[in-house]
C-alpha positions in Angstrom: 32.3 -0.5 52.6 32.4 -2.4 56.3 35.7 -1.8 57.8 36.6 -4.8 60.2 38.0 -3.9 63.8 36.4 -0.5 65.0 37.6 1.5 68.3 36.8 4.9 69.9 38.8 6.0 72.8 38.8 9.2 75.3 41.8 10.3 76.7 44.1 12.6 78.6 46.8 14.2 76.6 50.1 15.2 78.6 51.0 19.1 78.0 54.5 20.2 78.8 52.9 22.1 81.6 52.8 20.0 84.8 49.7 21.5 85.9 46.9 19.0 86.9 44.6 20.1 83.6 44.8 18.2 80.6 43.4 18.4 76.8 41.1 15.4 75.7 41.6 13.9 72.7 39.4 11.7 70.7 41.4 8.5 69.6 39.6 6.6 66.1 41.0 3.2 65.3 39.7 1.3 62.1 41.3 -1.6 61.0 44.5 -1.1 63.3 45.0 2.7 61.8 44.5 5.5 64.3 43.6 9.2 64.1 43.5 11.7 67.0 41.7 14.3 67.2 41.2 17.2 70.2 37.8 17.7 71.8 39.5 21.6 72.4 38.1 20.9 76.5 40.0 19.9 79.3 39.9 17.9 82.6 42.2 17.3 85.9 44.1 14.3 85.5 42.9 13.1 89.5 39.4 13.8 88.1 39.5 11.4 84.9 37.9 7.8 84.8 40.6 6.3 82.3 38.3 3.1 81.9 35.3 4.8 81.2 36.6 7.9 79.4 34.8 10.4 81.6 35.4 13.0 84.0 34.2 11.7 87.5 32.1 13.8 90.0 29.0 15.5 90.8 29.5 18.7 90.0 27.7 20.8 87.5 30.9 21.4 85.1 31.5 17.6 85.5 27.9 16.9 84.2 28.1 19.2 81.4 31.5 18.1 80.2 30.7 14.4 79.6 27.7 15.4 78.2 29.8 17.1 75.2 31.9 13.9 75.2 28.5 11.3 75.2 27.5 14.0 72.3 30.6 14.2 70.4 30.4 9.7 70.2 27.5 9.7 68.9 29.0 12.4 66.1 31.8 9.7 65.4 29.1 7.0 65.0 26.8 9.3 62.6 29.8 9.8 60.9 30.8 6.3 60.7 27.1 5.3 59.1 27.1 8.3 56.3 30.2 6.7 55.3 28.5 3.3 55.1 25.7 5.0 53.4 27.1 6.8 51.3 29.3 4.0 50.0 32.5 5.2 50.6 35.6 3.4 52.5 35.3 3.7 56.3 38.4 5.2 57.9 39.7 7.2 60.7 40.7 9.8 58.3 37.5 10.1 56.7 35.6 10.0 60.1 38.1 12.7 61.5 37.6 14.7 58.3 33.9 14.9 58.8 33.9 16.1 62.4 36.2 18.7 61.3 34.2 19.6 58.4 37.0 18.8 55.6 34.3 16.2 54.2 33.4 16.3 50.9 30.2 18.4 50.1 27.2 16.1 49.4 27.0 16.9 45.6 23.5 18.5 44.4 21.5 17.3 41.3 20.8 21.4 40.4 23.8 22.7 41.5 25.6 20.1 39.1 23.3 21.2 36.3 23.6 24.7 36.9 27.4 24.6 36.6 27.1 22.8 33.5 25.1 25.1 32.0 27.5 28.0 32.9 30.1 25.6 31.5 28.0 25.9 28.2 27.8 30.0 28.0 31.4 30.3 28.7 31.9 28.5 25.9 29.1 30.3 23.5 30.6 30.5 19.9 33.4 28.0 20.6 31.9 25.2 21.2 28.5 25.7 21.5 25.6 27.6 19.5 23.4 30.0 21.1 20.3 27.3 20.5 22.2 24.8 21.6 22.7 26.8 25.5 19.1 27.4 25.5 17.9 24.2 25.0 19.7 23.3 28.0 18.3 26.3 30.0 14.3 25.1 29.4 15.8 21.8 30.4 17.2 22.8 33.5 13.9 24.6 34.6 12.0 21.5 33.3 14.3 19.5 36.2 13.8 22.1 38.7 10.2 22.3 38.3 9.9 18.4 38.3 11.5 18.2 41.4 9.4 20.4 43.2 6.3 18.5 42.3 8.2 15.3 42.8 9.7 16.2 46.6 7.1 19.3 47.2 10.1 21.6 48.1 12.0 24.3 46.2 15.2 22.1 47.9 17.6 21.0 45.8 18.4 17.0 46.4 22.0 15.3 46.4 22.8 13.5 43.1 22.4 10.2 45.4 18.8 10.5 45.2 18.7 9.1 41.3 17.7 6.1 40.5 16.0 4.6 37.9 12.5 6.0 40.3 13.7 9.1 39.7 13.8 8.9 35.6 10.7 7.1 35.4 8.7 10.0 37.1 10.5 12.4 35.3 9.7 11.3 32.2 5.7 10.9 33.3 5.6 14.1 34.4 7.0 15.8 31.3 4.0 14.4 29.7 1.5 14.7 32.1 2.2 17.9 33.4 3.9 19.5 30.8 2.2 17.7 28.0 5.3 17.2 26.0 5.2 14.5 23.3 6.9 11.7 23.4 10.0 12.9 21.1 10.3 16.2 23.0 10.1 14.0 26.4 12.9 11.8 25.0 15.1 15.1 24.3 14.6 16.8 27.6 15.7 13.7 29.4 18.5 13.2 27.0 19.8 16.5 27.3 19.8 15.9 31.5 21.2 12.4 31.2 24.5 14.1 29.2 24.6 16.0 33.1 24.2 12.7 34.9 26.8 11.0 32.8 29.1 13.8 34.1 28.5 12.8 37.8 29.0 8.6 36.5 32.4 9.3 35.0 33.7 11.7 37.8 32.2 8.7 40.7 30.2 10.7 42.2 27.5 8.2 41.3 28.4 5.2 42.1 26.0 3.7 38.4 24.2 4.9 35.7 20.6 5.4 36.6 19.5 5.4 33.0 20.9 2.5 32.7 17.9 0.4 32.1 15.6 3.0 30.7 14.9 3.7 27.0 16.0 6.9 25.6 13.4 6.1 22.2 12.3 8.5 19.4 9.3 7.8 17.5 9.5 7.9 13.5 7.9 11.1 12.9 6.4 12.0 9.2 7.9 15.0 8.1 5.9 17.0 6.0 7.0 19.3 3.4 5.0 21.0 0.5 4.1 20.0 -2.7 5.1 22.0 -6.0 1.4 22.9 -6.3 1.2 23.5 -3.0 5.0 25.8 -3.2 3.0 27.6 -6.3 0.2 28.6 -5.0 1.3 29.8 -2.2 3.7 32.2 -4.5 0.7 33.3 -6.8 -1.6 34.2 -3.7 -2.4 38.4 -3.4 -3.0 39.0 0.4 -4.4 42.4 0.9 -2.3 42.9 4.0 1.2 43.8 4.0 1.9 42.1 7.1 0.9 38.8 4.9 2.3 39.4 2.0 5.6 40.0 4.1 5.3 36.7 6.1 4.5 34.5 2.9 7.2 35.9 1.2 9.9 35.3 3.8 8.3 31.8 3.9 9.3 31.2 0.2 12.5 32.6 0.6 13.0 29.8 3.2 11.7 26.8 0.7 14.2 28.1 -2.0 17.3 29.0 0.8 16.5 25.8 2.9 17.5 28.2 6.0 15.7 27.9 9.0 14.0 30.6 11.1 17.3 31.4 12.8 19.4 32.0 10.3 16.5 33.9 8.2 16.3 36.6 11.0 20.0 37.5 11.4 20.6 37.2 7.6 22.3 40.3 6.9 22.9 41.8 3.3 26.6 41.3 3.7 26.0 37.4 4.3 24.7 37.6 0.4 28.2 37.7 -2.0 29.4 36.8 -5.2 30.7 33.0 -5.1 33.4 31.1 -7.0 31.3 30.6 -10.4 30.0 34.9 -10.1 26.6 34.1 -8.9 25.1 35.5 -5.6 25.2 33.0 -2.7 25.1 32.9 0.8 27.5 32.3 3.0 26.7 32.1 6.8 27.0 29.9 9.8 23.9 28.1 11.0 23.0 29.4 14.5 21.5 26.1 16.0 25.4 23.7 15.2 27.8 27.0 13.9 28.5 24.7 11.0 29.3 27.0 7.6 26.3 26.8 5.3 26.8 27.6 1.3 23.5 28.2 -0.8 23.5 29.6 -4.4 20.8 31.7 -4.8 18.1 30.9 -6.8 16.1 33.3 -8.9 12.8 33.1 -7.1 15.3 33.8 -3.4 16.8 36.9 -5.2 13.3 38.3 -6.3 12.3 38.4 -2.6 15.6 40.2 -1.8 14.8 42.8 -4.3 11.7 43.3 -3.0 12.6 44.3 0.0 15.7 46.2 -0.6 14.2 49.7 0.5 12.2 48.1 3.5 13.3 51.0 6.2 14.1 48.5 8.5 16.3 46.1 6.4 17.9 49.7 5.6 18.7 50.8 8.8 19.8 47.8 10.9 21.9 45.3 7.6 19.4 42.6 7.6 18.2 40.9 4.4 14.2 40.7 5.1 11.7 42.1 7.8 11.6 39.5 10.1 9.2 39.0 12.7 9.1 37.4 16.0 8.7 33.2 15.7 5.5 33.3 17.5 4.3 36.3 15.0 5.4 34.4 12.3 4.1 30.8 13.0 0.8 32.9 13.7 0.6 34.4 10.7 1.1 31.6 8.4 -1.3 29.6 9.6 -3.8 32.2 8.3 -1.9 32.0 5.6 -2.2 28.3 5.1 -5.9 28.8 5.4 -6.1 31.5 2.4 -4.1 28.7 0.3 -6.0 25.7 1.0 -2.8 24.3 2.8 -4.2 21.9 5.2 -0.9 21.2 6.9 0.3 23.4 9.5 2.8 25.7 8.3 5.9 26.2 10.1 9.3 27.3 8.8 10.3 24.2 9.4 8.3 22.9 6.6 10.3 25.2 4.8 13.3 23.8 4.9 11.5 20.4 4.7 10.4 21.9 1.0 13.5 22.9 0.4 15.1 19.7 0.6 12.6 17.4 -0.8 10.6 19.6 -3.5 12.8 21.8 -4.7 16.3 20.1 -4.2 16.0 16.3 -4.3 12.9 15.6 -6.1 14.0 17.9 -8.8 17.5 15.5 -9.3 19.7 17.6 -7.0 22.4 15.2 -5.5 22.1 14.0 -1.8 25.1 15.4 -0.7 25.0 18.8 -2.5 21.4 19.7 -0.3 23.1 18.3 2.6 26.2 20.7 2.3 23.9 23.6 1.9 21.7 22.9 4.6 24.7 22.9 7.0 24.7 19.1 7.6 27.8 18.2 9.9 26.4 14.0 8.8 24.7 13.0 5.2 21.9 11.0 7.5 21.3 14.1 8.8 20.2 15.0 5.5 18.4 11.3 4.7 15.8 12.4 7.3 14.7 15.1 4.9 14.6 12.8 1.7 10.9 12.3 1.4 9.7 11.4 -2.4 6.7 12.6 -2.9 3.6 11.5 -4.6 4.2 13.7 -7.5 7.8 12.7 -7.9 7.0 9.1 -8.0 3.8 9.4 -10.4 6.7 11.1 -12.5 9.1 8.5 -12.4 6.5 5.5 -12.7 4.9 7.4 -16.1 8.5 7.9 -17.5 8.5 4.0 -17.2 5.6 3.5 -18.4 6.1 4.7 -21.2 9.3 3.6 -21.5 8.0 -0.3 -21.2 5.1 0.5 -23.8 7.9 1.5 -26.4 9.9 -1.9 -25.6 6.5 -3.8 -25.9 6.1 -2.0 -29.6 9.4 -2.7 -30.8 9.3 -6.4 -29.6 5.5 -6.7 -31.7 7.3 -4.9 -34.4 9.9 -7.6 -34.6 8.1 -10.6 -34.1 5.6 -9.3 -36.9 9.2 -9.4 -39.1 9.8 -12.7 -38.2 6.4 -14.0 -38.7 6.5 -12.2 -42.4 10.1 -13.5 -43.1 9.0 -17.3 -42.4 5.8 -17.2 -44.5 7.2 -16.0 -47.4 6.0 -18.4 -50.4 
């Protein structure tokens, strides 16, 4: 913002000692408002050019002093152009407050993140879910990273710097150099426009730099398996015990609808006797702390049983032996190759299966598999409501053969009409 009259003026302050030495003082003037501000040096009055704002002479100390005071303009003018630059209101104030150093920090893009994220772990359990905080964490090194390939230093950059440039490169280097998809790319860079909207509604930016750039997913085909598919993977004998271990945890996961998370810190005391006296459990899902309430079903309680002796269920609470993700998701792919499952098993296909196979496909209601799967919004749960081919050949038979028996009673009847109108 352009201020309109501008003045800078040296002078000689008058002490209450009447000595010949005298404190100079800086005098700022914009738009008729003046600040003052000492330079901490003094000069004898008989030695000061009041017209020129120097000290006069030859001498070395002479030299030296209006060389601070030639320095200290050209401070006032730097100061006067961040201003400018910066977009903020030019005035006296804010120039004397920046050659004091009262100025407002310049605001950094990581140090901004960084705060936010310890914003987040503060608030761990309350109002955030573990998952949820590290999601935020791989997105924070994902910025830093970027940045350093973007600028070449390990500096951090004032929030200033973003534009739309700055989103645009950011989102081709998340899938050039990180080869993310394009769904993961949109969620990293919507996870560090939540941050940027933080600097937009505190003005510390003066727009939004997303403002013109598409924040897209693509529809993505969920996959889940089919009941053959689901029963053959239950009949298969693995000669291994880590296998046999892996696929039944699996299972348990297609009848539960629980995800990885919530499968590994199931304990034993999370499985009680509900309202109608059948098992069920009851737990909070880790990745949105929402409560989560699934009756157990008899193939889920078998795999319990199984391993109720397992020395490590025994000795640490938990429901099943669970492995590492990365051991798991390892594991069942060999797995998926034993079965003749060509899709790539994951236990998110698990909880795909549960919602679509076993649940919906099988006439449970909509919002009864959304409840137990910890749903916070029934769209949520309309993401998972695949029909399948099986379901559908079911459905189109039923009517099938529900349209053959109209067409036979409607031959039947016209036959009785035909006989009733040629009788002799």
């Amino acid at each position: 913002m352009l201020e309109k009259t501008f003045g800078l003026l040296f002078f000689l302050k008058k002490s209450q000692n009447q000595n010949d030495d005298r404190f100079i003082y800086i005098k700022i003037t914009v738009d008729g408002k003046s600040k003052e501000l000492s330079t901490k040096r003094k000069c004898e009055a008989s030695k000061w050019n009041v017209h020129a704002g120097r000290a006069t002479g030859n001498k070395e100390a002479v030299k030296e002093l209006n060389y601070f005071l030639d320095t200290l303009e050209q401070q006032v003018y730097l100061a006067k152009r961040m201003l400018i630059e910066s977009n903020k209101p030019v005035s006296a104030q804010a120039i004397k407050d920046i050659l004091t150093g009262n100025y407002e920090k310049p605001r950094m893009i990581l140090e901004i993140f960084r705060h936010h994220n310890d914003q987040m772990k503060a608030l761990e359990g309350i109002d955030y879910a573990r998952g949820t905080i590290g999601r935020y964490e791989i997105s924070f090194g994902h910025t830093r990273s970027f940045m350093k390939w973007m600028y070449g230093t390990d500096e951090d950059k004032d929030i200033r710097e973003l534009d739309h440039e700055f989103i645009a490169q950011y989102a081709f280097w998340l899938k050039t150099v990180r080869k993310c998809n394009h769904n993961s790319t949109v969620k990293y860079l919507a996870n560090f426009k939540k941050v940027v909207l933080v600097c937009v509604k505190n003005r510390w930016l003066p727009g939004d730099p997303f403002a013109n750039f598409k924040l897209t997913k693509k529809k993505v085909e969920r996959t889940a398996l089919t009941e053959r598919e689901l029963r053959r993977l239950e009949e298969k004998e693995f000669s291994t015990a880590r296998l046999d271990a892996v696929r039944d945890i699996f299972v348990f996961s297609c009848y539960t609808g629980l995800a990885f998370a919530d499968v590994q810190k199931l304990k034993r005391s999370d499985i009680r006797i509900g309202a109608d006296g059948k098992h069920w459990i009851f737990v909070h899902r880790q990745k949105t702390n929402a409560p989560s309430r699934i009756p157990l079903l008899v193939q889920a309680k078998n795999i319990l049983s199984k391993y109720r002796n397992d020395p490590k269920c025994c000795n640490t609470g938990i429901a099943l032996p669970v492995l590492t993700n990365q051991r798991m998701n390892s594991y069942l792919k060999e797995i998926a190759d034993c079965c003749g499952i060509r899709a790539e098993l994951t236990f998110h296909i698990a909880r795909h299966t549960f919602a679509t196979t076993v649940t919906l496909n099988n006439g449970v209601p909509i919002e009864s598999v959304s409840k137990m799967l910890g749903h916070a919004d029934i769209k949520q749960t309309q993401h998972y409501a695949k029909m399948q081919d099986d379901k559908v050949s079911r459905d189109m038979l039923q009517l099938e053969e529900n349209l053959l028996e109209k067409n036979s009673l409607k031959e039947g009847e016209t036959r009785m009409a035909k006989s009733f109108f040629e009788l002799p």
